[in-house]
Biotite code that builds the C-alpha atoms (Angstrom):
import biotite.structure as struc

atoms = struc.array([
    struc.Atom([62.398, 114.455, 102.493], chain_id="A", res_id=1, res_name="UNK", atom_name="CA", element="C"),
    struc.Atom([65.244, 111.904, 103.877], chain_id="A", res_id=2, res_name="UNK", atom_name="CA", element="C"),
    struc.Atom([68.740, 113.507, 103.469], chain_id="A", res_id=3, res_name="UNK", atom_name="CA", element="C"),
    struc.Atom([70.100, 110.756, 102.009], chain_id="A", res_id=4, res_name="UNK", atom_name="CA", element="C"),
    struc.Atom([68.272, 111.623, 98.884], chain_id="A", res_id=5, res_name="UNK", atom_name="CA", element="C"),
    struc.Atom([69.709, 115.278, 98.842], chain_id="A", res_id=6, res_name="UNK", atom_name="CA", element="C"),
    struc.Atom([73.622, 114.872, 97.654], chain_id="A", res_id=7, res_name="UNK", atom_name="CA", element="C"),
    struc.Atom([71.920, 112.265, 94.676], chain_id="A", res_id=8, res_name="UNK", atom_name="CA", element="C"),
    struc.Atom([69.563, 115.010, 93.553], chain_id="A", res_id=9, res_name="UNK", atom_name="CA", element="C"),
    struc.Atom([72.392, 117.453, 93.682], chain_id="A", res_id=10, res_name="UNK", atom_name="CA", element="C"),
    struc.Atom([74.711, 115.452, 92.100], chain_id="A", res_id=11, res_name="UNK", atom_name="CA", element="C"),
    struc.Atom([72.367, 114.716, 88.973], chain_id="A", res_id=12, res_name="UNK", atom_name="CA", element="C"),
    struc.Atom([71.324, 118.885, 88.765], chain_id="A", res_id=13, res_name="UNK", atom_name="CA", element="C"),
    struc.Atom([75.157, 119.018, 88.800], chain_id="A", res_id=14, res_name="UNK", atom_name="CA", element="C"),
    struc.Atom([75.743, 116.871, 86.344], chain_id="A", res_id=15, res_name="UNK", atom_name="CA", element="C"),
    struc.Atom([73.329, 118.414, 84.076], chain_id="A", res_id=16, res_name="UNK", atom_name="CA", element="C"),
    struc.Atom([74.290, 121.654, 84.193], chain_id="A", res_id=17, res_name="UNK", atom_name="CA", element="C"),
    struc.Atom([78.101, 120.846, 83.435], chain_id="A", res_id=18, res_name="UNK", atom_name="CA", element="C"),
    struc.Atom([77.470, 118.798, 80.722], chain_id="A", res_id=19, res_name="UNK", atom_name="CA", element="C"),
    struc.Atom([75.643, 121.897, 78.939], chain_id="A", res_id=20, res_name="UNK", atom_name="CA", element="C"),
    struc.Atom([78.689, 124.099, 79.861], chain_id="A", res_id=21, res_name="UNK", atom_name="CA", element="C"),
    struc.Atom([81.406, 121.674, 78.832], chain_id="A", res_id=22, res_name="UNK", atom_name="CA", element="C"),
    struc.Atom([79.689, 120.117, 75.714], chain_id="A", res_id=23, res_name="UNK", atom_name="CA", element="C"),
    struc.Atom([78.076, 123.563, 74.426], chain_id="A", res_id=24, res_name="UNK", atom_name="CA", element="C"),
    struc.Atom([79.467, 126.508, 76.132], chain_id="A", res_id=25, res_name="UNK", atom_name="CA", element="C"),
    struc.Atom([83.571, 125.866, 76.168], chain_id="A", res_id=26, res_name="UNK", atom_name="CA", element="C"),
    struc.Atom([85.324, 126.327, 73.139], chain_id="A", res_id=27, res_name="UNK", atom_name="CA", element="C"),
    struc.Atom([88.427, 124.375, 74.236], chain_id="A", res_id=28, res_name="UNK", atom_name="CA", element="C"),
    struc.Atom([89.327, 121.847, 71.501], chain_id="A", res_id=29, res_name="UNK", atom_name="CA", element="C"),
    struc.Atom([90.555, 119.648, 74.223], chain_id="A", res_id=30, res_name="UNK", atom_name="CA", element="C"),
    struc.Atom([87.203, 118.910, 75.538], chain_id="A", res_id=31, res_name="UNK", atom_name="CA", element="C"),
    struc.Atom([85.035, 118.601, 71.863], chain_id="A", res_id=32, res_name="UNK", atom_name="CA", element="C"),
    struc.Atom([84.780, 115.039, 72.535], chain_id="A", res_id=33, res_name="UNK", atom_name="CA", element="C"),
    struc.Atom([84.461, 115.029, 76.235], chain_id="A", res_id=34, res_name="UNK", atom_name="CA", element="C"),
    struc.Atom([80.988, 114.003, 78.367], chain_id="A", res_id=35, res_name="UNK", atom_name="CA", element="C"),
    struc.Atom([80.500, 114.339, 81.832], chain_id="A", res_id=36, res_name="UNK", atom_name="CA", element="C"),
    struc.Atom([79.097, 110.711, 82.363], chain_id="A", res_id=37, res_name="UNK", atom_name="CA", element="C"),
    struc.Atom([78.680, 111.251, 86.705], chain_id="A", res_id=38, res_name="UNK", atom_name="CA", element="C"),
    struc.Atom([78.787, 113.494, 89.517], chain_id="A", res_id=39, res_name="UNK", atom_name="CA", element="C"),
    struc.Atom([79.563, 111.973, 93.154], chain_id="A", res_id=40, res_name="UNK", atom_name="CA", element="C"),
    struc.Atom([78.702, 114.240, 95.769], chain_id="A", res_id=41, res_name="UNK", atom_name="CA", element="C"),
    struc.Atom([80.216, 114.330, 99.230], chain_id="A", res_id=42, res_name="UNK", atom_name="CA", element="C"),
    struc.Atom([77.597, 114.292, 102.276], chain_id="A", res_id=43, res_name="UNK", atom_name="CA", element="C"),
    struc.Atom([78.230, 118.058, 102.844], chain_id="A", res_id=44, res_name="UNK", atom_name="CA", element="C"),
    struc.Atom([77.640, 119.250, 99.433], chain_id="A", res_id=45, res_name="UNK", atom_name="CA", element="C"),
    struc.Atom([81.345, 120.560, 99.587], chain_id="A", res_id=46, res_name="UNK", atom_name="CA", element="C"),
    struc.Atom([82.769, 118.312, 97.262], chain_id="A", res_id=47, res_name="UNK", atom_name="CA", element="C"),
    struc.Atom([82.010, 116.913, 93.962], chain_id="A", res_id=48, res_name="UNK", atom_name="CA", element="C"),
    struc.Atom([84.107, 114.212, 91.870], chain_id="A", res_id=49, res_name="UNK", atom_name="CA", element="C"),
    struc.Atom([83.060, 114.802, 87.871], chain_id="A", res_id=50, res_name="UNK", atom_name="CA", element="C"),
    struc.Atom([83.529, 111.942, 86.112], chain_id="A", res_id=51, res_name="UNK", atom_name="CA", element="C"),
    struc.Atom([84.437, 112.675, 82.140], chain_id="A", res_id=52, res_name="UNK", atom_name="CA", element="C"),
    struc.Atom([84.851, 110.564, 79.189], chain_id="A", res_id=53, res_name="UNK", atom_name="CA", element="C"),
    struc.Atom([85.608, 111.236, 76.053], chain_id="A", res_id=54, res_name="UNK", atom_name="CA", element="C"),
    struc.Atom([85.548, 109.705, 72.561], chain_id="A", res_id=55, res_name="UNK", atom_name="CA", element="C"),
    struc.Atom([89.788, 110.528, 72.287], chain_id="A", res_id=56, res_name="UNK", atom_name="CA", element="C"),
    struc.Atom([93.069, 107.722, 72.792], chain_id="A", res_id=57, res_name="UNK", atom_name="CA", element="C"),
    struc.Atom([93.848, 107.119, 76.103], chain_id="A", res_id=58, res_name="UNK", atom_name="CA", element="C"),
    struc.Atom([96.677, 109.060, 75.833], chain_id="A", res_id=59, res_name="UNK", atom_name="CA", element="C"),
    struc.Atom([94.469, 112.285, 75.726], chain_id="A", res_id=60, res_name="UNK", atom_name="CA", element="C"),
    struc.Atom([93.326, 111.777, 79.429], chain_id="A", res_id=61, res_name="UNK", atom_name="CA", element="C"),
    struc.Atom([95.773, 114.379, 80.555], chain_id="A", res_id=62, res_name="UNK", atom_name="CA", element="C"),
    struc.Atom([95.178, 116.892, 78.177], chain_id="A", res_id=63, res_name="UNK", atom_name="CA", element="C"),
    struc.Atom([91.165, 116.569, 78.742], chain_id="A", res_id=64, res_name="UNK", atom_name="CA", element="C"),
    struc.Atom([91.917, 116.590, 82.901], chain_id="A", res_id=65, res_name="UNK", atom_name="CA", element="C"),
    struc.Atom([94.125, 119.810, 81.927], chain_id="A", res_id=66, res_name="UNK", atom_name="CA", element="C"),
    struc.Atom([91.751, 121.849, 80.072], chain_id="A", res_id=67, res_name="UNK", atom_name="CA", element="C"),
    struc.Atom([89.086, 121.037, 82.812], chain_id="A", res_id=68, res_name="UNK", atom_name="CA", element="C"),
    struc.Atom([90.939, 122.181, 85.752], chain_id="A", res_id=69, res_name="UNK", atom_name="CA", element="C"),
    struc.Atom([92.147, 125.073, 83.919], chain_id="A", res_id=70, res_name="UNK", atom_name="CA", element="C"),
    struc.Atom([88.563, 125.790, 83.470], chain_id="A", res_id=71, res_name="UNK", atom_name="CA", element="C"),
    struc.Atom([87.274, 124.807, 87.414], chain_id="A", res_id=72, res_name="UNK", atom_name="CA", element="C"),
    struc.Atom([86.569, 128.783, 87.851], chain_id="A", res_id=73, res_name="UNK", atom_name="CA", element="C"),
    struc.Atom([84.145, 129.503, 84.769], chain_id="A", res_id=74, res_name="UNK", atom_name="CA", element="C"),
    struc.Atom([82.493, 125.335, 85.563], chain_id="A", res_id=75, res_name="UNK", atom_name="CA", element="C"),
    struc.Atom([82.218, 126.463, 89.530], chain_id="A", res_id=76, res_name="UNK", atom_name="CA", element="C"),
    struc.Atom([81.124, 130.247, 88.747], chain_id="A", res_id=77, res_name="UNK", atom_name="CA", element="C"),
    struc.Atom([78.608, 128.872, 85.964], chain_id="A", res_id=78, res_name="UNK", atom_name="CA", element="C"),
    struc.Atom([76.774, 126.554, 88.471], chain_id="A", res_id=79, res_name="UNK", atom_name="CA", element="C"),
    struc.Atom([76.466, 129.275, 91.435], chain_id="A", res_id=80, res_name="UNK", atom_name="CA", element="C"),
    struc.Atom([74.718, 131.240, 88.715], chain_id="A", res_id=81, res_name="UNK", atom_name="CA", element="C"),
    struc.Atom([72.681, 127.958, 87.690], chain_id="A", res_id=82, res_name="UNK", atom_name="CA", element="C"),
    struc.Atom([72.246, 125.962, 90.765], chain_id="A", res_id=83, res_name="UNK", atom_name="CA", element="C"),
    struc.Atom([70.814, 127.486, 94.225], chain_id="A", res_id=84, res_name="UNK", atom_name="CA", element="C"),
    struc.Atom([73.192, 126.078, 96.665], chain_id="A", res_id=85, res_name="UNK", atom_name="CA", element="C"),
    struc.Atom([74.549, 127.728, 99.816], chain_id="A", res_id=86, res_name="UNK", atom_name="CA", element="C"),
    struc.Atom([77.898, 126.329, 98.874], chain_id="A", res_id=87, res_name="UNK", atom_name="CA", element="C"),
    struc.Atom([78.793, 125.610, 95.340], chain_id="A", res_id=88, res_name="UNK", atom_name="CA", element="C"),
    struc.Atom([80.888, 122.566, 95.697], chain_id="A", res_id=89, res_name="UNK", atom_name="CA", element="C"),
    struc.Atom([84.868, 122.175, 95.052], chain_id="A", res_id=90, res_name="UNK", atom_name="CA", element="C"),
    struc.Atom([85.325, 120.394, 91.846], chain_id="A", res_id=91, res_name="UNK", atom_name="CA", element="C"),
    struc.Atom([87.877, 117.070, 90.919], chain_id="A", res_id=92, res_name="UNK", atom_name="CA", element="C"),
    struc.Atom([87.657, 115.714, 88.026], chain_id="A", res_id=93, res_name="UNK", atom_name="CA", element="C"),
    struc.Atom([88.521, 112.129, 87.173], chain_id="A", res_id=94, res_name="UNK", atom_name="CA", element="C"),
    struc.Atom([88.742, 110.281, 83.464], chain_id="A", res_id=95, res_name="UNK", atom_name="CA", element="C"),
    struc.Atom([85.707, 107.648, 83.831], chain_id="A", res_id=96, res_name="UNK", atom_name="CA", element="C"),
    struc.Atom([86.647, 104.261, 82.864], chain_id="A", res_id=97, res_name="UNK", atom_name="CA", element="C"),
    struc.Atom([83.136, 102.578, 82.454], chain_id="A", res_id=98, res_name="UNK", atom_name="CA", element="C"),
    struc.Atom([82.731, 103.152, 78.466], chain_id="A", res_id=99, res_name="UNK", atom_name="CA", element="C"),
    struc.Atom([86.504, 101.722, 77.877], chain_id="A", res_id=100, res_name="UNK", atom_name="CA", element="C"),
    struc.Atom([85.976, 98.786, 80.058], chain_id="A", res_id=101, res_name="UNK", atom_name="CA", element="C"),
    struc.Atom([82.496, 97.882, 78.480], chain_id="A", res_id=102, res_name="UNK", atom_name="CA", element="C"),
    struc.Atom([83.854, 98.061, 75.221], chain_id="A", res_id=103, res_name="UNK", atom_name="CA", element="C"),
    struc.Atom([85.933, 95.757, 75.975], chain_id="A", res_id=104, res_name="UNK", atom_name="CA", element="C"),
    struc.Atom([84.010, 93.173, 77.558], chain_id="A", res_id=105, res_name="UNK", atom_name="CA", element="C"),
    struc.Atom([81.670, 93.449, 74.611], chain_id="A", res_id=106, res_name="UNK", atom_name="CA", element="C"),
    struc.Atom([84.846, 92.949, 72.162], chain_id="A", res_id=107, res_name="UNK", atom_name="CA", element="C"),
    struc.Atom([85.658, 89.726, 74.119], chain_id="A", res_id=108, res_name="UNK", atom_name="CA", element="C"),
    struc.Atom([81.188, 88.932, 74.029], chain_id="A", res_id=109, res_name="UNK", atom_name="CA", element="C"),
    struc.Atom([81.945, 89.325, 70.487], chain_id="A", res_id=110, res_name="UNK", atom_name="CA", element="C"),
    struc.Atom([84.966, 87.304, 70.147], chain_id="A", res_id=111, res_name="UNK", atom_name="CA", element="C"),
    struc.Atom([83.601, 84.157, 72.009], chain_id="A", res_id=112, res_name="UNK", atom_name="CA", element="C"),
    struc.Atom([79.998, 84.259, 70.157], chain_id="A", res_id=113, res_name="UNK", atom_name="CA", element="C"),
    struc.Atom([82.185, 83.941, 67.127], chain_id="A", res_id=114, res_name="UNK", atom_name="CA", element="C"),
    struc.Atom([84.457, 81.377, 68.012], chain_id="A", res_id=115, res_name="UNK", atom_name="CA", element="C"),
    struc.Atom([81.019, 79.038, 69.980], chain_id="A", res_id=116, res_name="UNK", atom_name="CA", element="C"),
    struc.Atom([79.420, 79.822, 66.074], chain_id="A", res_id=117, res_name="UNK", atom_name="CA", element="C"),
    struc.Atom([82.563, 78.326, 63.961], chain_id="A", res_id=118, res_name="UNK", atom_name="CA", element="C"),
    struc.Atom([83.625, 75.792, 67.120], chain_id="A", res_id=119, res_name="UNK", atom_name="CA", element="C"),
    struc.Atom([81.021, 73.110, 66.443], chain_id="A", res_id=120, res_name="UNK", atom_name="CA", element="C"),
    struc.Atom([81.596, 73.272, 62.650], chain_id="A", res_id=121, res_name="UNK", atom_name="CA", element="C"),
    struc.Atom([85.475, 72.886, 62.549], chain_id="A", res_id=122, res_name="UNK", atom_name="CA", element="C"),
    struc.Atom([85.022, 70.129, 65.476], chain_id="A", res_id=123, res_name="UNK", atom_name="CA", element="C"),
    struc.Atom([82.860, 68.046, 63.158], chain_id="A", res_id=124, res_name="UNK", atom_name="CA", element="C"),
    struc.Atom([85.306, 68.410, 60.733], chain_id="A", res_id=125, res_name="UNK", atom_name="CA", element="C"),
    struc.Atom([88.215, 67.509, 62.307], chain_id="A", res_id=126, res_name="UNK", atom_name="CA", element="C"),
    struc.Atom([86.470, 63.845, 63.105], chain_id="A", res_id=127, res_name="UNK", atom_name="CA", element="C"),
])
């Protein structure tokens, strides 16, 4: 077993288990549209960085980061009672970007399909 392998393994049982708690277990209405999308792991198993995303404005990213660290005892109690670790690790939890940036790019994909599709036809016209 190389070690390298360990803080990826325990970053995906990680993000499993939160996922459960925070999309089916908390009751916060902060977090009904929030998804743990990654878990980053530090070499020591210490530390783990929880990336969220959720289906809100970005002006909600405070109020989901809120109601998550407000709830770091129950997410860190739930996984020692979950996960067999000799230290569960310290939680941080960051907004994840990735679903709001390829949404865009795919809104610009869109937008230059559209205008290569009606380019060629109002070029011919023009002449």
């Amino acid at each position: 077993m190389s070690p390298g392998h360990r803080p990826e393994r325990i970053a995906e049982l990680i993000k499993e288990e939160l996922s459960i708690m925070v999309t089916l277990e908390m009751r916060d209405e902060r977090l009904q549209t929030a998804n743990v999308t990654a878990v980053k792991v530090s070499p020591d198993l210490r530390h783990a960085r929880v990336f969220v995303s959720h289906d809100g404005p970005p002006e909600e990213d405070r109020q989901v980061l809120a109601a998550l660290r407000h709830a770091v005892g129950y997410l860190r109690r739930g996984l020692s009672e979950r996960v067999i670790l000799r230290y569960v690790p310290e939680l941080t939890f960051e907004i994840d970007r990735t679903p709001a940036q390829a949404a865009r790019v795919e809104q610009i994909l869109e937008r230059l399909r559209s205008e290569r599709s009606a380019g060629p036809a109002s070029s011919a016209e023009e002449k």
